[in-house]
C-alpha positions in Angstrom: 6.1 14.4 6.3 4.3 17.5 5.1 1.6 17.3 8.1 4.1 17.1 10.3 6.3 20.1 9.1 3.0 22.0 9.0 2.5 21.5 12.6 6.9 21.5 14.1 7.0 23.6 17.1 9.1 26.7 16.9 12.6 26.0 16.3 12.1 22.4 15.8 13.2 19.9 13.4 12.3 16.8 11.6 14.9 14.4 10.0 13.9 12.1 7.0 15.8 9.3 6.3 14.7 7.2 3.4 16.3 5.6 1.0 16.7 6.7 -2.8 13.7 5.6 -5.0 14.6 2.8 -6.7 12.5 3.2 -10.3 13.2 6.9 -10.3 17.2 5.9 -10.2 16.3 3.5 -13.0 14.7 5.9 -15.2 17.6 8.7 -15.0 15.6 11.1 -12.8 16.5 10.5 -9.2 15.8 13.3 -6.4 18.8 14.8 -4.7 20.5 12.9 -2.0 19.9 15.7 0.5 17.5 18.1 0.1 16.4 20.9 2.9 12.7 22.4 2.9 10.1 24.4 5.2 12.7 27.0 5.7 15.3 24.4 6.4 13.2 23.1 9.5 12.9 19.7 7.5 15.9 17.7 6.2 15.7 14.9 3.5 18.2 12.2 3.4 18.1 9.7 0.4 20.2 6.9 0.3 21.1 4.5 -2.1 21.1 0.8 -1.6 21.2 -2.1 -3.8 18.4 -3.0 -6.0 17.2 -6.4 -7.1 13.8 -8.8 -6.5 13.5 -10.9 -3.7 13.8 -11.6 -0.5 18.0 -11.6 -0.5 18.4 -8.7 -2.0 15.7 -6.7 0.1 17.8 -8.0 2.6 20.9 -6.7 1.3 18.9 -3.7 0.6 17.8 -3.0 4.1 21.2 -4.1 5.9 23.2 -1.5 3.6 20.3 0.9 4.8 20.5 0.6 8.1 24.6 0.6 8.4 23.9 3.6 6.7 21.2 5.1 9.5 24.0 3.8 12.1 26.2 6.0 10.7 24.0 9.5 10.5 22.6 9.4 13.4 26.1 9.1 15.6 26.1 11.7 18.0 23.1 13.2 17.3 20.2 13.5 19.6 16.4 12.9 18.8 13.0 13.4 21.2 11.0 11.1 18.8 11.5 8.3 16.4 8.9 7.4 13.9 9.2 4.3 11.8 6.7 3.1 9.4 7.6 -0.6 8.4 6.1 -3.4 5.9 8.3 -6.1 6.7 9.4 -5.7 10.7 12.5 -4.7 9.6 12.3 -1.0 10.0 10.1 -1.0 12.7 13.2 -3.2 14.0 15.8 0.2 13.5 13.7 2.4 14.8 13.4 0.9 17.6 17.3 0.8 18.0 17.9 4.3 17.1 14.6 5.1 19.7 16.7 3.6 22.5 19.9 4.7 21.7 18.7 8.2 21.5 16.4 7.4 24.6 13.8 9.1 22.8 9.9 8.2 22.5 8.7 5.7 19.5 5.9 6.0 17.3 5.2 2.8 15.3 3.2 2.7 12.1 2.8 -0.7 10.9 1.8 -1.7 7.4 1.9 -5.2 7.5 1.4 -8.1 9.6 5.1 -10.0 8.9 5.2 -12.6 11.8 1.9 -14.1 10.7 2.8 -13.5 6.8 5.6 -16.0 7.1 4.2 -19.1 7.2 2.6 -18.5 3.8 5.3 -16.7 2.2 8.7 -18.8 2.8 8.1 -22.4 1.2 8.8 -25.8 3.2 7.5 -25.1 6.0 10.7 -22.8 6.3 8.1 -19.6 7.5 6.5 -21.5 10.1 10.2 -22.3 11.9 11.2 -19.0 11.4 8.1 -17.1 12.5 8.4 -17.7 16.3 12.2 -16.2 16.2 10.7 -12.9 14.2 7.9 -13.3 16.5 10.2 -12.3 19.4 11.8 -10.0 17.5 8.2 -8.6 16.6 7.8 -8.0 20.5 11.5 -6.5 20.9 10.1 -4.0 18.2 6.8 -3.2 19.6 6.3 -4.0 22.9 8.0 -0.1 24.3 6.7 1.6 21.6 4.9 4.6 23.0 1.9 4.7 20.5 1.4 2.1 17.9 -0.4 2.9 14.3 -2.1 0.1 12.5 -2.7 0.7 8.6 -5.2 -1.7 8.6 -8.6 -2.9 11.2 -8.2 -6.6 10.4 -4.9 -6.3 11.9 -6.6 -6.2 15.3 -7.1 -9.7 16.4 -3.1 -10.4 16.0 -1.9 -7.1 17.7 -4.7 -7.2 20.1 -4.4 -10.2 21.6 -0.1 -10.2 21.3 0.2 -6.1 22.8 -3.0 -5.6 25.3 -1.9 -2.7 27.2 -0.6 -0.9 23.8 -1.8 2.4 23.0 -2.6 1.8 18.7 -4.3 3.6 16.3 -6.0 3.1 13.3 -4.7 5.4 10.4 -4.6 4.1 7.1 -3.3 4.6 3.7 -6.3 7.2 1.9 -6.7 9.1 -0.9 -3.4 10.9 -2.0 -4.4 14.8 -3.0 -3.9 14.2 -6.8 -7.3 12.3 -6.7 -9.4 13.8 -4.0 -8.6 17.0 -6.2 -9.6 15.1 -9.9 -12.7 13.8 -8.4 -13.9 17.2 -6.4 -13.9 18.3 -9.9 -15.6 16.0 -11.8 -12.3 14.9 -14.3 -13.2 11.2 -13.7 -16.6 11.9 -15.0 -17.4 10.5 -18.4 -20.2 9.3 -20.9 -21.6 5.8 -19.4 -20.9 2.7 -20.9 -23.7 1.2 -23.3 -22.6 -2.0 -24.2 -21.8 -1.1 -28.1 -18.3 -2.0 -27.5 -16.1 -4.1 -25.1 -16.0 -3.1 -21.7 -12.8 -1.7 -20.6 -11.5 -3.0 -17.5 -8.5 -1.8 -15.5 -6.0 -3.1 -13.5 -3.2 -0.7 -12.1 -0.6 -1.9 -9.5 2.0 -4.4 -8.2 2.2 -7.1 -9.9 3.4 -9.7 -7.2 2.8 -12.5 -5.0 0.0 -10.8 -2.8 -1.8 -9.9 -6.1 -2.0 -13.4 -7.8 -3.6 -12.2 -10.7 -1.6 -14.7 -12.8 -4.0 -17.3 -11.4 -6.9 -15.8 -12.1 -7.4 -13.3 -15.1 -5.8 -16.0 -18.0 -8.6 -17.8 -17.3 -10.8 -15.0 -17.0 -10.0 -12.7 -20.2 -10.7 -16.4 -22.3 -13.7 -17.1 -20.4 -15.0 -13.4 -21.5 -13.7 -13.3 -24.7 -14.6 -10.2 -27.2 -17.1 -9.0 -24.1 -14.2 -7.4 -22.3 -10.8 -5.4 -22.9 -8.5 -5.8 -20.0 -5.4 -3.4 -19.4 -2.9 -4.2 -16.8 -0.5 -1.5 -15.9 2.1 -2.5 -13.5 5.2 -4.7 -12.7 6.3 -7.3 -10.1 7.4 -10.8 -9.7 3.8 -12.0 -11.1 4.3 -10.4 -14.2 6.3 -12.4 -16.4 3.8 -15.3 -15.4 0.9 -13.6 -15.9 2.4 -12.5 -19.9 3.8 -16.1 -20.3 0.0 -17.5 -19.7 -1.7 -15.3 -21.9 0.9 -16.0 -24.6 0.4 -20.0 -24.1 -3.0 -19.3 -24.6 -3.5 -17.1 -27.5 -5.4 -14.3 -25.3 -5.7 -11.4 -27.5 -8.0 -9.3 -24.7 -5.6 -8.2 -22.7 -2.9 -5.7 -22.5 -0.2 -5.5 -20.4 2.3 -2.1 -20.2 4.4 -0.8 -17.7 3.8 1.7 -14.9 3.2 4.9 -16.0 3.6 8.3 -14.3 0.5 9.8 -12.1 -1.2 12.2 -14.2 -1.3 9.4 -17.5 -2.4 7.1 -14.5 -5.2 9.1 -14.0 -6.3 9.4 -17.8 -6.2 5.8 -17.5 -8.8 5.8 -14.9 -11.1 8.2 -16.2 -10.9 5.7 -19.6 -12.1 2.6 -17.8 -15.0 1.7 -17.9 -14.5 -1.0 -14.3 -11.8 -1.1 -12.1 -10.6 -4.6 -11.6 -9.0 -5.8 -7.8 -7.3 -8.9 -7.1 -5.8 -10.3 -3.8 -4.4 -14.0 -4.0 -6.0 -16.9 -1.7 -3.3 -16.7 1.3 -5.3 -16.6 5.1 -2.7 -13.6 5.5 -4.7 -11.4 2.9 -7.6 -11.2 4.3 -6.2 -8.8 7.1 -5.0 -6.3 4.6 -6.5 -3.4 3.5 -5.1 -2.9 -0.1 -4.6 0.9 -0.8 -5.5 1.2 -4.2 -9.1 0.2 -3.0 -8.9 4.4 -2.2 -7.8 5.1 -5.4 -10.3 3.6 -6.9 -13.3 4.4 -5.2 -12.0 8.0 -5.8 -13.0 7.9 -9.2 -16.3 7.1 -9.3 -15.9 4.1 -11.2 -17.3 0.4 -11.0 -15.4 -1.8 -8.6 -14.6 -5.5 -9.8 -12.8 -7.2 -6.7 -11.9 -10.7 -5.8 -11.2 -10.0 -1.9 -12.3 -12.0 1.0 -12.0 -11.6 4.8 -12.0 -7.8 6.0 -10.9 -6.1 2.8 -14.4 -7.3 1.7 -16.1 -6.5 4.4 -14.7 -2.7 4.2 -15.9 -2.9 0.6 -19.3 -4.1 1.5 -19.7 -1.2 4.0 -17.7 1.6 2.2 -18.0 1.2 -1.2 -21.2 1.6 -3.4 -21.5 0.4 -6.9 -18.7 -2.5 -5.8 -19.2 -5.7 -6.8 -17.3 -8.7 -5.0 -15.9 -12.5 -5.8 -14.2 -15.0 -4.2 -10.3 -14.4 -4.9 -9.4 -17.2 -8.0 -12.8 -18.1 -8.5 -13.6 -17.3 -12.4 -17.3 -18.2 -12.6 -17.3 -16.1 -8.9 -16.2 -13.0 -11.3 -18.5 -13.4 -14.2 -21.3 -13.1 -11.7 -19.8 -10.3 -9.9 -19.2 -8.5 -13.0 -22.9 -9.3 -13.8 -23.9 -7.2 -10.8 -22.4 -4.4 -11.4 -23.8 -1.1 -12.8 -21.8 -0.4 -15.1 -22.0 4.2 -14.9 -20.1 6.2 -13.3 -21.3 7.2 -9.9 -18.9 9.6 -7.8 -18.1 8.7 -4.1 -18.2 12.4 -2.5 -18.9 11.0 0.7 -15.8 8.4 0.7 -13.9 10.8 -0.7 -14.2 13.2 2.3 -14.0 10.6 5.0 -11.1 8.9 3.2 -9.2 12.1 2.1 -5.2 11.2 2.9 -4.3 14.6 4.0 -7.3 14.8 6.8 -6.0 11.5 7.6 -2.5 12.6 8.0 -3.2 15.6 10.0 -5.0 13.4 12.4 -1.6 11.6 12.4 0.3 14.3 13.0 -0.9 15.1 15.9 -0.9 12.3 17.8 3.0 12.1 16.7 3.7 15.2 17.9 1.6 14.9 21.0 3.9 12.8 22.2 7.0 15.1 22.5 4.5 17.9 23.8 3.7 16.0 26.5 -0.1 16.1 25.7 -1.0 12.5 25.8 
């Protein structure tokens, strides 16, 4: 949003609406529901909608969203929609309110959904339902005037479904908070010298795509007193993952709740290795996890179980990362047994990777479309 603002021709104006963040409701310290900035060139909308886990109530999330967007944008007249969608679903609206507003449509895609399904839904429910959002997929897409793709491994899929689409490749980066702690060394500590247990760190969802229920039980006992694991986050994986270690009697691990940025970043710059996890679904290895940005920011060892391009970006991105095959434990040991364990800043990476570069880039192309400059 910011790049954008930055860049609004004279007398323009951009229109966010979002919903209302859903842990900052929970925690008492929600933003306002409308909120004007850049000299009231830029309007924030934040609406509420249910909460709850799962796939029913992110339904009844988004369909109490989108009756919502129905209702805002009645009347009003827009030269550009951008949607950035996960799950189709928004990517769905926007094109909606692009063609009802006959304005141009900027996609920016996080996820590959259609071919998710199959994996996700049980039963062999996601592979009958995957050729109906399939065709909603192309509904979406298919008149979209530029199309953004978060991730490389996406291409085969988008490729070989949208030939003739114009796409781009922006992805996720290094949010300011970290390309400004590492440009000045905060991440930088005393290297670790095996006196003690190595401290290994794990912040970030908790859920399906993760898996690391599966994996790290098995893991933290097969290390034992060689290695202190702290897991900061939440998701559906969670209460398996504390139910495991309980069963076992797993005393190396510590699990606590999400915590705001900057004791996020104390966290990091106590870690000795940075531990990454995707589970063994085929539709993982398209992805390219952000916190793989986050963490090569600091300088720190990388511990990863990844496999298809995620670990191929690793391999040709990331020094001082060390790689296993997702749910493998004796993969890990010997991964972990590779790596060096100092810290070794990333300057380069950090540069290339740098979110608000990235976003400008963005930005651009967004608004070239309007100024007729494509």
């Amino acid at each position: 949003m910011n790049a954008l603002a930055c860049r609004l021709p004279k007398g323009a104006e951009l229109h966010v609406i979002t919903t209302m963040p859903g842990r900052c409701v929970a925690e008492g310290d929600a933003p306002p529901a409308e909120e004007t900035l850049f000299s009231g060139s830029v309007r924030i909308i934040r609406l509420p909608v249910p909460g709850g886990r799962g796939m029913a109530a992110q339904s009844r999330a988004f369909a109490c969203y989108a009756l919502q967007v129905r209702r805002l944008i009645k009347g009003v007249s827009y030269d550009l929609v951008t949607a950035t969608s996960s799950r189709l679903v928004t990517a769905v609206l926007g094109r909606w309110v692009a063609r009802r507003c006959n304005a141009k449509l900027y996609q920016d895609i996080r996820d590959n959904f259609v071919a998710n399904l199959p994996y996700v839904l049980p039963g062999g429910v996601g592979r009958l339902l995957a050729p109906i959002f399939g065709w909603v997929e192309r509904w979406a897409l298919s008149r979209a005037d530029r199309i953004n793709l978060v991730s490389r491994g996406f291409a085969p899929y988008y490729e070989s479904r949208y030939p003739s689409q114009d796409s781009t490749w922006h992805t996720n980066g290094i949010d300011l908070p970290f390309v400004e702690a590492a440009e000045s060394g905060f991440f930088e500590h005393a290297d670790y010298h095996g006196t003690k247990p190595l401290k290994v760190l794990y912040a970030g969802n908790l859920g399906a795509g993760q898996g690391i229920e599966y994996v790290l039980p098995s893991l933290a006992e097969r290390l034992g007193k060689r290695v202190q694991f702290t897991i900061i986050g939440a998701g559906a994986g969670r209460e398996a993952l504390c139910r495991a270690l309980n069963e076992r009697g797993i005393k190396n691990v510590h699990v606590q709740d999400p915590v705001p940025r900057e004791t996020l970043l104390e966290a990091y710059r106590a870690a000795d290795v940075l531990f990454l996890h995707l589970n063994t679904l085929p539709s993982l290895e398209t992805v390219l996890p952000s916190k793989l940005f986050e963490y090569a920011a600091t300088g720190r060892p990388i511990w990863a179980g990844l496999a298809g391009f995620p670990a191929r970006f690793v391999m040709e991105e990331i020094e001082n990362a060390a790689l296993f095959a997702p749910g493998d434990v004796e993969s890990a040991v010997a991964a972990l047994d590779r790596l060096e364990l100092h810290c070794r800043p990333r300057p380069a990476f950090v540069e290339k990777w740098r979110r608000d570069k990235i976003m400008a880039d963005m930005a651009e192309e967004v608004l070239a479309l309007v100024t007729n400059e494509t």
